[in-house]
Phi, psi and omega in degrees: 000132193294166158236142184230144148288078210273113161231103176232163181259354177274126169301315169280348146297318186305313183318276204299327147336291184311300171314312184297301164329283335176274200309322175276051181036059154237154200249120191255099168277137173226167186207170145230031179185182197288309176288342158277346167295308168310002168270347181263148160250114225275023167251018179259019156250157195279318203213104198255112167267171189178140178280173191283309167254148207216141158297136165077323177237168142245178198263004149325308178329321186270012170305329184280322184280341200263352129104214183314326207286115188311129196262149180228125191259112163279145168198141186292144155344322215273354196234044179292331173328308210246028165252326152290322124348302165274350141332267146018268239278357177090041166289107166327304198181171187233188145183142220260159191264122029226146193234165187284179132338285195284337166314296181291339187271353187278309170335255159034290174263336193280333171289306203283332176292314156315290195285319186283005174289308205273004163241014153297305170293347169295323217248322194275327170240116193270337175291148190278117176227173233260139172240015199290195214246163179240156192311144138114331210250141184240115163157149175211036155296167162317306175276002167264310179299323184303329159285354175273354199259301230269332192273347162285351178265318245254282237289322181308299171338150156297310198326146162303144179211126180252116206286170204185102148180178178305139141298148216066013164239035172117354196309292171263045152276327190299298191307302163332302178319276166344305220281289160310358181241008197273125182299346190263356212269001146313312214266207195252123150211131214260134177242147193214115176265064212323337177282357186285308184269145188297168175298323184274315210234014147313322184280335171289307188283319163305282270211351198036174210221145219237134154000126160058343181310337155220163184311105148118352169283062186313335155189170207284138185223131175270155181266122162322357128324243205325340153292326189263032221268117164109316186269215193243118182253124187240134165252113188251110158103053166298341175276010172283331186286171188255175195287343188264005171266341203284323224270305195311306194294335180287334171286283186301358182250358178264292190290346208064011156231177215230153165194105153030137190247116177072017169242151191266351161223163206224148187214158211295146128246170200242143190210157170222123191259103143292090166278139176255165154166159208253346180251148178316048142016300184284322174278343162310308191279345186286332160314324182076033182235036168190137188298154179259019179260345169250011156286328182289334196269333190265335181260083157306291193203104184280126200253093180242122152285132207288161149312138196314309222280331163299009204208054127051236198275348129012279194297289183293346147326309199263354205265289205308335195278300162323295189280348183285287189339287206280349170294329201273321182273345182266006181059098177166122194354142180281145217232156200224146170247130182272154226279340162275322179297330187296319129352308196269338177288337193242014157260325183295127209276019187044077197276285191275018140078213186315314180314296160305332163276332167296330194278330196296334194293283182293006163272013183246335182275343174275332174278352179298114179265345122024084175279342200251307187219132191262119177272146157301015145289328149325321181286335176060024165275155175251093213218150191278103213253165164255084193326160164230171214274152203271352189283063188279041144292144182255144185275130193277127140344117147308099184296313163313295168319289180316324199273301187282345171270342180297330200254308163298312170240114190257332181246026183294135178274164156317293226284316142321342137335299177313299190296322185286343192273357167281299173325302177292341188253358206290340201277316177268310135302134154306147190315307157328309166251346164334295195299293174341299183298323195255015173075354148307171167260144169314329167268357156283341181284338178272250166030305200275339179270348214268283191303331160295333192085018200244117192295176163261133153254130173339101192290174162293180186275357183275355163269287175333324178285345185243018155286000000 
């Protein structure tokens, strides 16, 4: 059982956490503030959540404090600045109030799943191995560091090696890697995008073709196999090739030779094959639409590259990494990105992974009128963004109140919070300030009554001059 530390300082939140957690078999501690967190000894939790602001500290503070234990930041719409910001400062991840059930248990399970693969992976290899970053490749999450370590074991090797992940994310930089950390990184490497040539002149540009051997063969031609003969032969998309081309390449990875199309002898190379693809291979071959004796022969040693969206604090590295680049190459001021695009970069789930984010980058430094800073509007993504509010004051909690709905509804869910704390104050407060008290915009505050069924009502008039 995970153990998590909840430190908020709203009592009917904390409650309701405590519940939520509590009911999904985690064993739950609460605080309210920095100083009373620190009184638990916080490296015996899996997990810490904690609001952004708190009396007397805020809860960046326990990022430093909780030393490896992942920190999780809540924070209202209206302090999305300094939710990025804590980010920076090594913040696991944020989320913004007021959030759902299933939001937070997803939050949640996806941190605690994550630190416990990598401290699995720790316990199992106990020896120190080198995780250092590779030329060309930008990241240092986990699962990036763990490929780097793997392509550092891997790349000295003869071994075959098959790259695996969506497109755009990188597949031949790793055969680059390899290839440069490689006893071969002298000799040639040749890349090939099997999904790029036709079905007729694959088997010719690989393998090459002798005078005449077919209509248009005007003279005898080597094949890229035998170019890359002493170096690294990269196949980018290999579950594209066809099957009389799959028998050939299967032949040069059993024998070391290669022979000609419409030639009568073979001849040795010595090749080290990186193969890619963004598809299932192994259910291609249980199809019978991939051979399986050269899927057994090419996955040696399987390499899978994570998804953008999977490689955490990553995603704003490299896009900030981006925007340097193309401000530098288009000669024009170096550029910030604001806190809603950074919002919008670090919500968005990338389908096409590095690639869309590079492309999204340099369409936002070329469209920026801007000098200083590229707003998501600039990004063109397509994504619901959460305006942030412009008043980031913070409104201070009725301690009392709040203290008195915890102790009458002790299992009130967030979204009953939401609904019981309008009700009671809509009479007495402005729109204005509801949304402040619950950490929203107004217009998630309309939204939000639209979808609950809670009509707006007329404040009173001690309310009313200042709606």
């Amino acid at each position: 059982m995970s153990n998590i530390l909840i430190v908020e300082d709203e009592a009917i939140i904390r409650t309701a956490l405590r519940k939520l957690l509590t009911r999904n078999k985690f064993d739950v501690k609460e605080a309210a503030s920095v100083s009373e967190a620190i009184k638990h000894k916080l490296d015996t939790f899996d997990l810490i959540i904690s609001d952004l602001r708190l009396p007397g500290a805020p809860g960046t503070d326990l990022i430093g404090l909780a030393g490896d234990v992942p920190v999780l930041i809540m924070t209202s719409y209206a302090s999305l600045r300094s939710a990025v910001d804590s980010m920076r400062m090594g913040a696991v991840d944020y989320i913004a109030k007021p959030f759902d059930h299933d939001e937070m248990l997803a939050a949640v399970k996806r941190v605690i799943g994550k630190a416990e693969a990598q401290s699995a992976k720790l316990k199992t290899q106990p020896d120190e191995v080198n995780q250092s970053a590779i030329e060309g490749m930008i990241g240092s999450s986990p699962v990036m560091k763990e490929l780097y370590a793997k392509i550092h074991k891997v790349a000295p090797t003869s071994a075959t090696v098959l790259v695996n992940g969506e497109t755009g994310t990188g597949k031949e930089l790793v055969a680059h890697a390899i290839h440069n950390e490689s006893p071969r990184k002298d000799k040639p490497l040749i890349s090939v995008n099997c999904a790029a040539i036709p079905e007729t002149l694959i088997e010719a540009e690989l393998f090459g073709h002798e005078k005449g051997a077919f209509t248009g063969a005007a003279s005898t031609r080597e094949g890229l196999v035998a170019a890359a003969d002493g170096g690294t032969l990269f196949l980018d998309e290999i579950g594209e090739l066809p099957l009389e081309a799959q028998a050939r390449l299967l032949r040069v990875l059993q024998e070391g030779e290669v022979r000609p199309i419409g030639s009568v002898e073979s001849h040795k190379v010595d090749v080290r094959l990186v193969a890619a693809t963004h598809r299932d291979l192994s259910r291609l071959s249980r199809e019978g639409k991939f051979r399986e004796d050269l899927y057994f022969r090419i996955n040696v040693v399987q390499l899978k590259l994570p998804a953008l969206r999977d490689r955490g604090k990553d995603i704003l590295l490299l896009a900030e990494t981006f925007v340097k680049r193309f401000c530098a190459e288009m000669r024009k001021p170096a550029l910030n990105l604001t806190p809603e695009a950074i919002q919008a970069i670090t919500t968005y789930s990338w389908p096409g992974n590095i690639r869309e984010l590079e492309n999204a980058m340099q369409r936002s430094v070329i469209l920026c009128e801007n000098e200083t800073e590229i707003d998501h509007t600039q990004l063109a993504i397509d994504l619901d963004l959460v305006r942030v509010h412009e008043d980031t004051t913070s409104f201070q909690t009725n301690q009392d109140s709040s203290h008195t709905l915890a102790d009458t509804h002790e299992d009130l869910s967030l979204e009953d919070y939401f609904q019981r704390f309008v009700l009671e104050h809509q009479d007495t407060m402005s729109e204005t300030e509801l949304a402040k008290k619950l950490g929203v915009s107004r217009k998630c505050l309309w939204e939000r009554r639209q979808r609950l069924g809670i009509p707006r009502k007329k404040p009173t008039q001690t309310a009313g001059n200042r709606n």
